[in-house]
N, C-alpha and C positions, 0 to 999 in steps of 0.2 A: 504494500500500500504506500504510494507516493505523499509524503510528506505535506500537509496542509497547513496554510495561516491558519493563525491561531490557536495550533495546537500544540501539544507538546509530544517528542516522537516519545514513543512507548506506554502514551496515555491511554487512558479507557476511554474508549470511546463506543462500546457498545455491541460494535459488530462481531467480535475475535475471541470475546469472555464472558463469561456474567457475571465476575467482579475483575475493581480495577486493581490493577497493582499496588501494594505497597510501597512507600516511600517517596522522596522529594520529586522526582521527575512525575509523578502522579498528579499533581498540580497544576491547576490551568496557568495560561499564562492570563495577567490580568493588567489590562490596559487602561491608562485613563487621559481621557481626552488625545488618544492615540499616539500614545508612550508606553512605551512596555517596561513594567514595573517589575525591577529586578527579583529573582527567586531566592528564597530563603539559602537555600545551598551554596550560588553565587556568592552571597552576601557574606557568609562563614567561610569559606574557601577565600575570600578576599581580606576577611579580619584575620584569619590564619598568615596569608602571607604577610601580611603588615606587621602581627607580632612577631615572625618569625625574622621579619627586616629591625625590631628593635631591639629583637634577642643579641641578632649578631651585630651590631653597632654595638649593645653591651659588653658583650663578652669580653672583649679585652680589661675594660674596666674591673668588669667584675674578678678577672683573675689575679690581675694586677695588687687589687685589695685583701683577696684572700692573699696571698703572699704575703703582704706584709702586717696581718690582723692574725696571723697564722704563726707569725714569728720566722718567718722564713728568710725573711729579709725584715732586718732591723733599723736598717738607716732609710729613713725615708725619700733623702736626697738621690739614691741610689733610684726611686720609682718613683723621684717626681717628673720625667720626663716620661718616662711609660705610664703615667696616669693621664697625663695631661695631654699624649694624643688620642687616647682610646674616648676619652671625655670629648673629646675635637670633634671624632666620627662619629659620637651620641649625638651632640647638638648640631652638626650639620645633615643626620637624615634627619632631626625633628625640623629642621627651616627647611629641606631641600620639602617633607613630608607636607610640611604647613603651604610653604607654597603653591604647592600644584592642588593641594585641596582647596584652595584659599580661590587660583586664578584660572581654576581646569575643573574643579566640583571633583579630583580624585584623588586617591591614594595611590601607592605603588600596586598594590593588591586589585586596588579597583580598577585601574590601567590595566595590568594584565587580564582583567575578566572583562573589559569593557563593558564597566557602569561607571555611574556616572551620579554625585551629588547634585539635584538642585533644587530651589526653593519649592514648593509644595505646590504653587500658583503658576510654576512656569518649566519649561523645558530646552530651555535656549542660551539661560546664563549662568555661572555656578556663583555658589552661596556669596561669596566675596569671605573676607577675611574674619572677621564677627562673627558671622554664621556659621560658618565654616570650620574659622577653627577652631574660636576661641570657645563659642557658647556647644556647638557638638563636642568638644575633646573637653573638656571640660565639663560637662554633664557627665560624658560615660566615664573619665575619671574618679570624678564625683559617686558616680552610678558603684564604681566597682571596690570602693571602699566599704561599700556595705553589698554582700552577697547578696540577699533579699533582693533587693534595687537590682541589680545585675540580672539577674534570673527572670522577676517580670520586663525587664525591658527586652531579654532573649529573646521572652514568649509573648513579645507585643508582634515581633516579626511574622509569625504565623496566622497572622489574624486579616482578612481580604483585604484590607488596602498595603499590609505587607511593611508593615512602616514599624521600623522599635519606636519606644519612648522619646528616646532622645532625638530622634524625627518629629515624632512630633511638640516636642517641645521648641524644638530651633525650627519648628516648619520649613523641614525638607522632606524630601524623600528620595529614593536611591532609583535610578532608569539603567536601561539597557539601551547602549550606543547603536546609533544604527551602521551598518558597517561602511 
């Protein structure tokens, strides 16, 4: 069966089963004002690689410090120079990060999955800088200092306009690029 708009391949659609499949690709795709509104899956495969882009920006830092919090290296002179680039590569993915979400509506994550942030009213511009970075990264910061918060804003995404918490709090929401 040839691939239809609007559908999602391996969805139920009625002819092939009498039930539909399990799992994320089960999901219609759901469009609004003919924009297609990113999938729960997409959106986690996108936060995946972004934490996984601040893990390794960390990592040196953090090893750096176990050394010498470890007693491994006792003169700290000896690892202020290896702190202070691994810190370098921190706060340059967070402004290289901040900016493309701030002037593109994306993340490194979101790039690679082509979505895209933008305001909730519109499809054309991203969030700008406020929006963007400071009131979203800052909520789900916020969000994730308390597990609770974190967990309903998870499972805000599941729900048909597809939007976490912190979507709708900075009125945005997450689109698929057209190609």
């Amino acid at each position: 069966m040839p691939f239809q708009a609007g559908t999602v391949p391996g969805a139920f659609n009625g002819a092939h089963s009498s039930r539909p499949p399990v799992g994320v690709t089960s999901l219609p795709i759901v469009q609004h004002d003919g924009v297609r509104i990113a999938l729960p899956a997409d959106r986690i495969m996108a936060a995946l690689v972004d934490g996984l882009m601040w893990m390794l920006s960390l990592l040196p830092l953090w090893f750096c410090l176990t050394l010498y919090f470890s007693g491994a290296v006792t003169n700290w002179a000896s690892l202020k120079w290896a702190v202070l680039f691994p810190f370098a590569t921190a706060i340059s993915c967070l402004v290289i990060q901040g900016w493309m979400q701030a002037a593109r509506g994306q993340s490194i994550g979101k790039s690679l999955l082509r979505l895209r942030i933008v305001p909730s009213t519109s499809d054309d511009e991203p969030p700008g800088f406020v929006t963007g970075v400071i009131v979203r990264w800052l909520l789900m910061w916020l969000f994730y200092l308390f597990p609770v918060v974190a967990l309903v804003d998870f499972f805000f995404l599941f729900r048909d306009d597809r939007r976490c918490l912190h979507d709708h709090l900075a009125d945005t929401r997450v689109i698929v690029m057209d190609e």
